[in-house]
C-alpha positions as CSV (number, residue, x, y, z in Angstrom):
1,X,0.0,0.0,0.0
2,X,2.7,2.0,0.5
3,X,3.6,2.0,-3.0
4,X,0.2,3.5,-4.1
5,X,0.7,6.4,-1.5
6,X,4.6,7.5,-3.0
7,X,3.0,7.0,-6.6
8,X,0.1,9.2,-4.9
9,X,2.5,12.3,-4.2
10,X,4.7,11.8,-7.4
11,X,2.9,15.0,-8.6
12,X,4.4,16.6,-5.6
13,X,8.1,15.8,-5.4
14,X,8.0,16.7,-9.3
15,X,7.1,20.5,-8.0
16,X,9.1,20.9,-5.0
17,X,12.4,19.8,-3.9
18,X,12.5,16.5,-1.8
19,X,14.7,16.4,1.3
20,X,15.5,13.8,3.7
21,X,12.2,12.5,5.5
22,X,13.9,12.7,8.8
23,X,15.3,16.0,8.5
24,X,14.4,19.1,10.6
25,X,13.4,21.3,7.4
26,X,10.1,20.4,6.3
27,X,9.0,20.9,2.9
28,X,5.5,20.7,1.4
29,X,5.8,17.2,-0.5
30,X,7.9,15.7,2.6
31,X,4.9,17.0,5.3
32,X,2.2,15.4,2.5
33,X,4.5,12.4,2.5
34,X,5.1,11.5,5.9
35,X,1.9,12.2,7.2
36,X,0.6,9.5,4.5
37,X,3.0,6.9,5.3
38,X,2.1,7.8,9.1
39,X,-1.1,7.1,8.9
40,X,-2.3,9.7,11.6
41,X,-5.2,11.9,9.4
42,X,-8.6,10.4,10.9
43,X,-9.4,10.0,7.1
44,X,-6.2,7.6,6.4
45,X,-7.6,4.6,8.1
46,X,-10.8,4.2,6.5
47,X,-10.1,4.6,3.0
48,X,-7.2,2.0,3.5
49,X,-10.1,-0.2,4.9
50,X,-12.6,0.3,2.3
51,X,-9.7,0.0,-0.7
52,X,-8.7,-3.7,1.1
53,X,-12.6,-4.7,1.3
54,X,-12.9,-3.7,-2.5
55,X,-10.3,-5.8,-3.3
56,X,-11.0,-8.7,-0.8
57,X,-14.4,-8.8,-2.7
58,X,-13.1,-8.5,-6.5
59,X,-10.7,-12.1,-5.3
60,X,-13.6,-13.5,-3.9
61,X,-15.6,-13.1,-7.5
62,X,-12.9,-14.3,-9.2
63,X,-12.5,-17.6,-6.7
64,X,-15.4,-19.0,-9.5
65,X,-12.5,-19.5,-11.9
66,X,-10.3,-22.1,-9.2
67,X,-10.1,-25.2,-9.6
68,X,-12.6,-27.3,-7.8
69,X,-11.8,-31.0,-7.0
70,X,-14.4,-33.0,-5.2
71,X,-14.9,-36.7,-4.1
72,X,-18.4,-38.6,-3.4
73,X,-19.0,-42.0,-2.1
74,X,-22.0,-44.1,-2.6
75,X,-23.7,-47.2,-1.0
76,X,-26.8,-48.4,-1.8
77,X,-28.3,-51.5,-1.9
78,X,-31.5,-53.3,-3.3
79,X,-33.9,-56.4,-3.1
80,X,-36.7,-57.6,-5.5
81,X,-40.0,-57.3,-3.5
82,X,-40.4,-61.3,-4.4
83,X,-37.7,-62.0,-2.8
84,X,-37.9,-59.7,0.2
85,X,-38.5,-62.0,2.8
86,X,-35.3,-63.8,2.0
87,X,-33.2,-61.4,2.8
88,X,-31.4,-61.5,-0.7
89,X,-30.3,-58.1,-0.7
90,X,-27.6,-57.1,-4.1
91,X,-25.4,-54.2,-2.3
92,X,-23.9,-51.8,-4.8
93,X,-20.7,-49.8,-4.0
94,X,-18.9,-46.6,-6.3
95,X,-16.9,-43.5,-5.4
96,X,-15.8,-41.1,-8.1
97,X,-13.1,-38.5,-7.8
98,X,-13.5,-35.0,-10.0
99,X,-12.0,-31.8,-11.0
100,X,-13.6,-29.0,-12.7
101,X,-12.9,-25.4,-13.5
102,X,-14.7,-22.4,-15.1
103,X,-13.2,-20.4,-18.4
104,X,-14.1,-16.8,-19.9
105,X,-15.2,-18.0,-23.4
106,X,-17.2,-16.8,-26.3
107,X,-20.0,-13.7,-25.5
108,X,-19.1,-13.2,-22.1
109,X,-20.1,-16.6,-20.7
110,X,-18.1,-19.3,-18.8
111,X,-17.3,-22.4,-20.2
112,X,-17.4,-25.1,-17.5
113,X,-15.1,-28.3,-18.1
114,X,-15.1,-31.5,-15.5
115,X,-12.9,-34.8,-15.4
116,X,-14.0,-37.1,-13.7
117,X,-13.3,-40.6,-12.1
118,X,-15.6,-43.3,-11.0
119,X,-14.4,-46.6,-9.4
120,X,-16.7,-49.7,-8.3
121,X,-15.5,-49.2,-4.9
122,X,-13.5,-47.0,-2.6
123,X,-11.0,-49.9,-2.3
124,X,-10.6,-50.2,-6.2
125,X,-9.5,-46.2,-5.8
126,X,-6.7,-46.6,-3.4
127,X,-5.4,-49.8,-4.8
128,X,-5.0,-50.0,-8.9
129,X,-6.3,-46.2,-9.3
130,X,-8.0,-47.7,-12.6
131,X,-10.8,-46.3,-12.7
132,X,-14.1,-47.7,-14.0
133,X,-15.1,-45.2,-16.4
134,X,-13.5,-42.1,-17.1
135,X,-15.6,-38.5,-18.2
136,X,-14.8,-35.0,-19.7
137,X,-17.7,-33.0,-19.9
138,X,-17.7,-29.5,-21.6
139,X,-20.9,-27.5,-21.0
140,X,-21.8,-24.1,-22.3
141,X,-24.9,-21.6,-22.9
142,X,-25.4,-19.7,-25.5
143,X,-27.5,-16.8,-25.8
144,X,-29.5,-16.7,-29.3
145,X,-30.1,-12.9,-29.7
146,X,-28.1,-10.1,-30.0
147,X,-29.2,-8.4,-26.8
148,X,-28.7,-11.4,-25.1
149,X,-24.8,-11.8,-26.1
150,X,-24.4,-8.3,-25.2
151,X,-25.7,-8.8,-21.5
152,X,-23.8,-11.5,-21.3
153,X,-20.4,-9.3,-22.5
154,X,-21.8,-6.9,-19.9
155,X,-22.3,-9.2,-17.3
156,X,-19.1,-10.4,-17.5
157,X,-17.5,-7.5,-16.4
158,X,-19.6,-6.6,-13.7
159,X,-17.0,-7.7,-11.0
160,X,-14.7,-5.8,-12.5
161,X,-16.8,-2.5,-13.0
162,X,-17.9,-2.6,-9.0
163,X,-13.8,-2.9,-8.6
164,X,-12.9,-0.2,-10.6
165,X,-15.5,1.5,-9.3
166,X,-14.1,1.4,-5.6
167,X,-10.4,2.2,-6.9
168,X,-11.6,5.3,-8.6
169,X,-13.2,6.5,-5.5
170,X,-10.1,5.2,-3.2
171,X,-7.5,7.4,-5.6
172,X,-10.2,10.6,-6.2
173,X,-10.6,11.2,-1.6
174,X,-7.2,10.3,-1.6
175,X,-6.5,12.8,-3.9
176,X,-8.7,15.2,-2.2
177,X,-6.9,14.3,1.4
178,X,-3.8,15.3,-0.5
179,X,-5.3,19.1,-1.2
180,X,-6.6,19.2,2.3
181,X,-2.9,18.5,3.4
182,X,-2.2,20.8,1.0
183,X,-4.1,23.6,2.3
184,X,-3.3,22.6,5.9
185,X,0.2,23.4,5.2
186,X,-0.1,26.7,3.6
187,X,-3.0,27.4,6.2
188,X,-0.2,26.8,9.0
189,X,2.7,28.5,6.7
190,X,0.7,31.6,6.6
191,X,-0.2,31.4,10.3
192,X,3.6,31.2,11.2
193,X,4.2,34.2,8.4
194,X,1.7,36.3,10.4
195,X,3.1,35.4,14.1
196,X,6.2,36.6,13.5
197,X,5.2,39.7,11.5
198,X,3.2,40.5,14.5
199,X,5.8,39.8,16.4
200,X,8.2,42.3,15.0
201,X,5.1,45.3,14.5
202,X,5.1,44.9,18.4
203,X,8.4,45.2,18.2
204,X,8.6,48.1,16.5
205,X,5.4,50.0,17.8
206,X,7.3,49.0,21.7
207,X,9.7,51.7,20.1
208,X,7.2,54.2,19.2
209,X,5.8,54.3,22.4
210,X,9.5,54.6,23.8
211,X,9.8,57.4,21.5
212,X,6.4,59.3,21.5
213,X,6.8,59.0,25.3
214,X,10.3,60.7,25.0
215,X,8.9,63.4,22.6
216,X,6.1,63.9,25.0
217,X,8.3,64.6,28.0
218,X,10.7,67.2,26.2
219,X,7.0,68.6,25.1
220,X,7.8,68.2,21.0
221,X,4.4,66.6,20.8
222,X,0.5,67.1,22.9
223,X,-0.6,64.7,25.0
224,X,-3.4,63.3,22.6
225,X,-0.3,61.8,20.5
226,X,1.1,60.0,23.1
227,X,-2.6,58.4,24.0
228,X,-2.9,57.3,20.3
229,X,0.5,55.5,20.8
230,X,-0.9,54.1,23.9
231,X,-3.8,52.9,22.5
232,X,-1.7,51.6,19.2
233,X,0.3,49.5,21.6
234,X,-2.8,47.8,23.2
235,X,-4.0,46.7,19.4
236,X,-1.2,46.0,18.3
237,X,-0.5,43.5,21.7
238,X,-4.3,42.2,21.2
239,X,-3.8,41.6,17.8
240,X,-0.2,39.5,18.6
241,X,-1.9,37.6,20.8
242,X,-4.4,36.4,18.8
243,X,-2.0,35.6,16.1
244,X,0.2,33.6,18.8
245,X,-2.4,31.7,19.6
246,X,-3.3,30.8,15.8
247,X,-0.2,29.9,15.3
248,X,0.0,27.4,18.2
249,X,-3.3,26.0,17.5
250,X,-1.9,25.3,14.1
251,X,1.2,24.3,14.9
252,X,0.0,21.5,17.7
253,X,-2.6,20.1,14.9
254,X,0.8,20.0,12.4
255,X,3.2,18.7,14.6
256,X,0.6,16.1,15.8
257,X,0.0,14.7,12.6
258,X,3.7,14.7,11.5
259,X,4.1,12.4,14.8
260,X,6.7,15.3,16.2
261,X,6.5,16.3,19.8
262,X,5.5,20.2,19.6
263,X,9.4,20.4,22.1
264,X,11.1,19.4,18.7
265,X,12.7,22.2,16.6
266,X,11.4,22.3,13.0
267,X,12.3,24.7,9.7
268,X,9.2,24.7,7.8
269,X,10.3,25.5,4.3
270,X,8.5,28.7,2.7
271,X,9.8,28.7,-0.6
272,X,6.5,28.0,-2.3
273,X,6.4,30.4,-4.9
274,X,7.4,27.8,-7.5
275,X,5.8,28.2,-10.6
276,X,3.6,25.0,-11.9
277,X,4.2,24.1,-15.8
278,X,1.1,25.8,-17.0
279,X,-0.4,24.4,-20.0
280,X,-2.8,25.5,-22.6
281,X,-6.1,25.2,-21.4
282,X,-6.5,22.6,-24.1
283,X,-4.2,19.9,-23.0
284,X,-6.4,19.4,-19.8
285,X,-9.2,19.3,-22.1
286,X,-7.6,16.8,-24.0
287,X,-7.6,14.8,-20.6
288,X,-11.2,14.1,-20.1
289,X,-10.9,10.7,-20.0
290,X,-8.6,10.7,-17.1
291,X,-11.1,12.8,-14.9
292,X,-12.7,10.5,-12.4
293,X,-16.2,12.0,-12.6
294,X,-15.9,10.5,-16.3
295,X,-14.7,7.6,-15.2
296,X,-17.3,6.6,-12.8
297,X,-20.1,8.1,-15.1
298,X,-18.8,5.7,-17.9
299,X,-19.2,2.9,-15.2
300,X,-22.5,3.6,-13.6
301,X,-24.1,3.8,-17.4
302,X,-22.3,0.6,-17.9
303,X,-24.2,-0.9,-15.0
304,X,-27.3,0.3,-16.0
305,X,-27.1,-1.2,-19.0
306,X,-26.3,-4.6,-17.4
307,X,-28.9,-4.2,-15.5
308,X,-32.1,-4.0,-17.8
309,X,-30.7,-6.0,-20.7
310,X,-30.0,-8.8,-18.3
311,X,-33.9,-8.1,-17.2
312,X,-35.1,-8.2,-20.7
313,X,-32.9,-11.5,-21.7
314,X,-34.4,-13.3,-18.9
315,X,-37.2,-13.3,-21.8
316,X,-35.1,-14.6,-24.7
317,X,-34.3,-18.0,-25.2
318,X,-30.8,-19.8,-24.4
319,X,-29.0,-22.7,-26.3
320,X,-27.4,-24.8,-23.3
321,X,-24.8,-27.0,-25.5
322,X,-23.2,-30.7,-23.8
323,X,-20.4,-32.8,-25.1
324,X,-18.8,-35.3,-23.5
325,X,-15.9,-38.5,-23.9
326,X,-16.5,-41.3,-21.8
327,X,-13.9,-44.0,-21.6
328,X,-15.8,-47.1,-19.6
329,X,-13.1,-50.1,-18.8
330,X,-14.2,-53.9,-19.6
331,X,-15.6,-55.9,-17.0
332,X,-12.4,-57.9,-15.7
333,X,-10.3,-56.5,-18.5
334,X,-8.0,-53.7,-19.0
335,X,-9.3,-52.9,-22.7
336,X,-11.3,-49.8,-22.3
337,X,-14.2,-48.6,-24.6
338,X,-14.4,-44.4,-25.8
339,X,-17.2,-42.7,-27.3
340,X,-18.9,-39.2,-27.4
341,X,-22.0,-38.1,-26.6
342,X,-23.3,-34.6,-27.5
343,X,-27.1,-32.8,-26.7
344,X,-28.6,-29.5,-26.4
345,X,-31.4,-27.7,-24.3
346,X,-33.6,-25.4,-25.4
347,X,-35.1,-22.6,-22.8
348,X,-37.5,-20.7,-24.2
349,X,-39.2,-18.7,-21.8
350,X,-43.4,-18.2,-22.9
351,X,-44.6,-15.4,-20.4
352,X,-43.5,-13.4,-17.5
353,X,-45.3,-10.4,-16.3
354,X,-43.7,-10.4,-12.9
355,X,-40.0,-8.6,-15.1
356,X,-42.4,-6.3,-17.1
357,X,-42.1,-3.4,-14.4
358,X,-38.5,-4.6,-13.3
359,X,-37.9,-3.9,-16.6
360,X,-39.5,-0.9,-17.5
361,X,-37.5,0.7,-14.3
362,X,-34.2,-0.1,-15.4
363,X,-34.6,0.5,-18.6
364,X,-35.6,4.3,-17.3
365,X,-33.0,4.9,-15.5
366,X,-30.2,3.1,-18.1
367,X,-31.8,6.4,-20.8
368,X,-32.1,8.8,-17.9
369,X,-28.0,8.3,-17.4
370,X,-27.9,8.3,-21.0
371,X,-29.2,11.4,-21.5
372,X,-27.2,12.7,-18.6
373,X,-24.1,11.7,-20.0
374,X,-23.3,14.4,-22.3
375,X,-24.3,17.2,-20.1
376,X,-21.8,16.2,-17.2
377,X,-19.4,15.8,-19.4
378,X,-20.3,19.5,-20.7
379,X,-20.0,20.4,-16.9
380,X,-16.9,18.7,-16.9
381,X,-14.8,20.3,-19.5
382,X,-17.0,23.8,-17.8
383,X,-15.4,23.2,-15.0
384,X,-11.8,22.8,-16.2
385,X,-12.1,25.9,-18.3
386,X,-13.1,27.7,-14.8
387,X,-10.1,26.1,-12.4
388,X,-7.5,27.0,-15.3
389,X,-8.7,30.9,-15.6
390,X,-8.8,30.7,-11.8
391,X,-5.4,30.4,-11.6
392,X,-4.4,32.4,-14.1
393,X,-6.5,35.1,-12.5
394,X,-4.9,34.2,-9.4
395,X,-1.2,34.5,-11.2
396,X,-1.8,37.8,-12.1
397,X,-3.2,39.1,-8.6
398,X,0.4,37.9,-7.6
399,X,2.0,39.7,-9.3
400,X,0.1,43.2,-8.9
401,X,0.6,42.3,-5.3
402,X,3.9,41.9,-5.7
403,X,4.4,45.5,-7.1
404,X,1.4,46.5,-4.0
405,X,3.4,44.9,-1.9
406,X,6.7,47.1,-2.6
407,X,4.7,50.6,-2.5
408,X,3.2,50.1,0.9
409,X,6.3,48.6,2.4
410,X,8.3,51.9,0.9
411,X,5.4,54.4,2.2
412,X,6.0,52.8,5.7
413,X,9.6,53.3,5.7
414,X,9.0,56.5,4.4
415,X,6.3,57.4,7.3
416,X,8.3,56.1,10.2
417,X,11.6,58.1,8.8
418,X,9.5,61.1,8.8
419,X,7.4,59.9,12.1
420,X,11.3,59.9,13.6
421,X,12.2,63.3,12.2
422,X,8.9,65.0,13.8
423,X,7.0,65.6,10.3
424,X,4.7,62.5,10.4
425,X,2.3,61.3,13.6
426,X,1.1,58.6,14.8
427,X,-2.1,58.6,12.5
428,X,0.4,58.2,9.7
429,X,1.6,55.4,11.2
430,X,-1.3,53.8,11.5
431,X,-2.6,54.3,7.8
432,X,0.7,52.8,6.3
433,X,1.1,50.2,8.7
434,X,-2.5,48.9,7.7
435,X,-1.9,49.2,4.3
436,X,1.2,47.0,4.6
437,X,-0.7,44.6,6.2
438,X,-3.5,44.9,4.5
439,X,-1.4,44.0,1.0
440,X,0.6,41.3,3.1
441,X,-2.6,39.3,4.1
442,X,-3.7,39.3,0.6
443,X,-0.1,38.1,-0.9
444,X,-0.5,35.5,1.9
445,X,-3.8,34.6,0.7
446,X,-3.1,34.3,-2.8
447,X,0.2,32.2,-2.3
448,X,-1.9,29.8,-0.8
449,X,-4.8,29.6,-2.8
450,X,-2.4,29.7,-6.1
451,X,-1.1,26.4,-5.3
452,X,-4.6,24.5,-4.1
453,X,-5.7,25.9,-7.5
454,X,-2.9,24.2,-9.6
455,X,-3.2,20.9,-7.0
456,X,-7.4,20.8,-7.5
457,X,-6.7,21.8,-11.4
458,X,-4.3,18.8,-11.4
459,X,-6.6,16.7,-9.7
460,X,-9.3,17.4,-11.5
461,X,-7.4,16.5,-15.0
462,X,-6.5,13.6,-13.5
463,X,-2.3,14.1,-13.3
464,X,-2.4,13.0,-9.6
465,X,-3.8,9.9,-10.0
466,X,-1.0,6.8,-10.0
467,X,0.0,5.2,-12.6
468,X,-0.8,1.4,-11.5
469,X,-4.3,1.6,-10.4
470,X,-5.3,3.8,-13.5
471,X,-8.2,2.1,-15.4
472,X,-8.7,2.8,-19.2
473,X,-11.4,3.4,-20.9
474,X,-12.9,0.5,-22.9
């Protein structure tokens, strides 16, 4: 299982740079990895379970395909009435030993083959293993319409389409554990980002107050100044502490998860401003087929059609073909006798009204999901066409922010140089230090919700999905 989980994240490492696992710097693909492999996440444990179940049950279906060997034993005895009272009783002993198996042949439909043994009696079995008569039997149905051969190709693969089924769902919440990881990480990255810039505008408005305190005692500035830089200082402490405590919510969820005491020392690596190889719009068009929605619509119509044609064949008739080589052995000889015997059944069912509404039903909702096919996969490309502008959109925000970004961190140094020089006060201040971090939230913001994008657009193309449980189209 592990294998599926490091083919999982393969889309990861291929964006960001891998360290060591055990390392104190932890980068986005290593925190995705190792809490995977950890198994911690609530959610971990349950689709492991289901995924094992699904196959567990796919094995089982297939365990009609093994070879069966069997081994019966019979003694019976009988008397003519006439001669009852005589107690002339003519006992009869056999035991025959057989192996049979199951193929896939022709339309869909299993072809059974058994060899069998018989002996007179179980001690003629363990002693010359001749055996009385030897059998192989081939027997087969055969459907006589066209709709019936095609539920029967249907049929076939129904084992199959419920397995499929479950691995698309196992790799699609996998997948979407992976971008709640994801957005964990950046939601704690930008937690830690805000901590410490709080921590260092407390720092610096502890010196404002030093200094508007100063200026107020040689009288260079009223009294009402001083009380704004007062009242500054209490916000800005508020507003520390609630990033503190943000931060240490986060961080106790993170480090739990990574299986780290919160005592152990950790780099958490920031350099996420990695651009993703952005394609043409049209090459995650091109991947529709990949998109797991598809998938598992192209599977539920499959098993709607299953479902009502092997409803309406019940009606149809079936060929049930036999042919057989028997090989009997002489009475107290070795020369042994071969011939073959062939026959065929004919079902042909007259009338049965009881399937006329179980049909009707199914054939509904097989030409409901028809019909429903094309417009989710019109939602489908839709929806790709809307997570690729969305982070384009989001690409170009970053970079206006960027150049945002820059202004308001130059008017602040610009304020506070003239706030230290006497010709700026403490409103000043204020208004460029909220523009700063009014710009800085939003770059935080955007970094974040720049990579989900790319990670959900990914996702959604189906370039996150692993290699060895992908399931093509037929």
């Amino acid at each position: 299982m592990q294998k599926i989980i490091y083919i999982l994240i393969a889309i990861l490492t291929a964006n960001f740079s891998a360290t060591d696992l055990f390392a104190d710097t932890i980068s986005l693909s290593k925190y995705v990895k190792q809490i995977l492999v950890n198994g911690k996440h609530p959610k971990i444990f349950k689709l492991e379970e289901s995924y094992e179940a699904a196959k567990e049950n796919y094995k089982k279906a297939l365990t009609k395909y093994n070879l069966k060997l069997s081994y019966s034993y019979n003694n019976s005895g009988s008397q003519s009435p006439s001669r009852f009272f005589q107690g002339d009783i003519n006992y009869e002993t056999n035991s025959s030993f057989a192996a049979s198996k199951k193929f896939p042949f022709l339309f869909g439909n299993d072809l059974d083959i058994t060899f069998a043994n018989s002996y007179s009696d179980i001690a003629s079995a363990m002693n010359n293993l001749i055996p009385e008569s030897q059998s192989l039997s081939f027997i087969y149905s055969l459907p006589l319409t066209f709709e019936g051969i095609k539920a029967s190709e249907y049929n076939s693969r129904i084992d199959l389409l419920n397995f499929e089924k479950s691995i698309i769902d196992y790799v699609s919440k996998k997948e979407d554990l992976m971008v709640s990881l994801v957005n964990d990480y950046m939601v704690y990255i930008n937690a830690m980002d805000n901590f410490e810039e709080s921590n260092k505008q407390l720092e610096s408005q502890k010196r404002l107050l030093e200094f508007a305190t100063a200026k107020y005692d040689l009288g260079e500035i009223p009294g009402i100044e001083l009380i704004r830089s007062k009242v500054s200082m209490i916000n800005e402490e508020h507003r520390f502490s609630e990033t503190k405590n943000d931060y240490l919510n986060k961080k106790k969820e993170i480090y739990w998860l990574l299986g780290y005491p919160e005592t152990k020392e950790i780099n958490f690596d920031r350099n996420l401003d990695i651009d993703f190889e952005i394609k043409p719009v049209e090459y995650f068009l091109s991947r529709l087929k990949f998109n797991k929605d598809y998938q598992l619509a192209v599977r539920e119509l499959e098993t709607a059609r299953i479902d009502y044609l092997s409803v309406m064949t019940q009606q149809y008739p079936d060929l049930l073909l036999k042919a057989a080589q028997i090989t009997t052995k002489e009475q107290d000889s070795f020369k042994k006798d071969s011939h073959m015997s062939y026959g065929f059944a004919l079902a042909i069912p007259i009338i049965d009204s009881s399937l006329d509404n179980d049909y009707r039903i199914k054939q509904k909702k097989y030409k409901d999901l028809e019909d429903n096919f094309k417009n989710k996969t019109d939602a489908i490309h839709h929806d790709i066409v809307t997570k690729y502008n969305r982070i384009m959109s989001y690409k170009e925000d970053r970079e206006l922010l960027g150049i945002y970004y820059e202004y308001a961190l130059s008017e602040y140094n610009i304020v506070m140089e003239q706030y230290d020089k006497g010709n700026a006060n403490q409103i000043d201040v204020e208004h460029a230090l909220a523009s700063l971090e009014d710009v800085r939230g939003k770059l935080f913001q955007n970094r974040k919700n720049y990579i989900i994008a790319n990670f959900e657009l990914n996702k959604f193309a189906g370039l996150n999905i692993p290699t060895d449980l992908f399931i093509s189209i037929k």
